[in-house]
C-alpha beads as a LAMMPS data file, in Angstrom:
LAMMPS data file: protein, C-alpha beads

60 atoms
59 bonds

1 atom types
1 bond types

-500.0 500.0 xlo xhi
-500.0 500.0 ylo yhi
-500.0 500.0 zlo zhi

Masses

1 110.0

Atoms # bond

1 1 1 199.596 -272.591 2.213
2 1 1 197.224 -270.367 1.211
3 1 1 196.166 -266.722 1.120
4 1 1 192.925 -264.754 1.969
5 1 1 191.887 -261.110 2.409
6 1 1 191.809 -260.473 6.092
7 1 1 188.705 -259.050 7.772
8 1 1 188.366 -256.548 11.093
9 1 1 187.173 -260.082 12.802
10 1 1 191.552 -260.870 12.361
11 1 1 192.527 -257.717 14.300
12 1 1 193.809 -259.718 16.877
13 1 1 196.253 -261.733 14.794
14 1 1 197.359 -259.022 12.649
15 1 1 198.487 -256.637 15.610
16 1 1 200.143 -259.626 17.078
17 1 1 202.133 -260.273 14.124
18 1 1 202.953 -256.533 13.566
19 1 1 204.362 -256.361 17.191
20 1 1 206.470 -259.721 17.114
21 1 1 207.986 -258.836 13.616
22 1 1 209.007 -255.090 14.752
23 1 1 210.132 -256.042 18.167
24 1 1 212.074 -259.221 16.734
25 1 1 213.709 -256.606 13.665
26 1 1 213.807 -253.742 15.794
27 1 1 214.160 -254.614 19.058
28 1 1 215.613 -251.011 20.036
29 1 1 212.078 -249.416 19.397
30 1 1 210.265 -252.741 21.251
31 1 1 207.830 -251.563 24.138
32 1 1 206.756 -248.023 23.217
33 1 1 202.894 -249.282 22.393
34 1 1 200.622 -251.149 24.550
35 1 1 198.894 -254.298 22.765
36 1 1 195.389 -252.062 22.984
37 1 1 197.023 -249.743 21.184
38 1 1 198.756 -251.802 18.581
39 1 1 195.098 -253.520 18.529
40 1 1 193.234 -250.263 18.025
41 1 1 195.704 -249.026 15.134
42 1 1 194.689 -252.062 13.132
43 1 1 191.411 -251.566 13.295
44 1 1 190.926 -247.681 13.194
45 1 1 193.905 -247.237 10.763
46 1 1 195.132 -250.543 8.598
47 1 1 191.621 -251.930 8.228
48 1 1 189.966 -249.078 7.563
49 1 1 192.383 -247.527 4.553
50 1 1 194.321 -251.122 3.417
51 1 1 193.527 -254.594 2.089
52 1 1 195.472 -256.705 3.774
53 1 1 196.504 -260.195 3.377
54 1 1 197.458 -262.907 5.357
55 1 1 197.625 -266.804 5.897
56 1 1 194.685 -268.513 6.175
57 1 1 194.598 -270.570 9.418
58 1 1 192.499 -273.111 8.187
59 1 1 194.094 -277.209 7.172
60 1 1 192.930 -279.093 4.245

Bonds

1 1 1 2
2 1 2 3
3 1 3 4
4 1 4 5
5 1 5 6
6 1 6 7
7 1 7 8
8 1 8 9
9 1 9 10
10 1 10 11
11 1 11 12
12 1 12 13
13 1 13 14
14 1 14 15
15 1 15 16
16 1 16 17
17 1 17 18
18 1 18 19
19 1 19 20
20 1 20 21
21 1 21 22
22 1 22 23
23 1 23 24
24 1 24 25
25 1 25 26
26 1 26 27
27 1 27 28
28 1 28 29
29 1 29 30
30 1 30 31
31 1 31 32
32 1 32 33
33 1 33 34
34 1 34 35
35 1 35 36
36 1 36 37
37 1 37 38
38 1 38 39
39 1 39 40
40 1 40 41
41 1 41 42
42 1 42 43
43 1 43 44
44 1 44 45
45 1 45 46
46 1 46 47
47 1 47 48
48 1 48 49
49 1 49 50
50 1 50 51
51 1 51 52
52 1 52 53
53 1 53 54
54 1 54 55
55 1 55 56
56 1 56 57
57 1 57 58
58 1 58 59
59 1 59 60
């Protein structure tokens, strides 16, 4: 496996991860954001004030 800084081009994946770990882990507060909006908080917020890190997609 390996590990690489993410870039605004993985806003996509990130937000999708975010939502399917909080609705799976708290699936009382599932539904309250629209995947736009979960998509625009990555990219306004997390990318703009974090370094974040995720799996790298790519097979060697």
């Amino acid at each position: 496996m390996s590990i690489r800084r993410l870039t605004p081009a993985d806003t996509d994946a990130a937000a999708g991860v975010h939502r399917a770990a909080f609705d799976e882990t708290l699936p009382w507060l599932a539904g309250p954001r629209t995947p736009d909006e979960d998509r625009w908080f990555y990219r306004e917020r997390m990318f703009a004030t974090c370094t974040l890190w995720g799996r790298s997609t790519a097979r060697r």
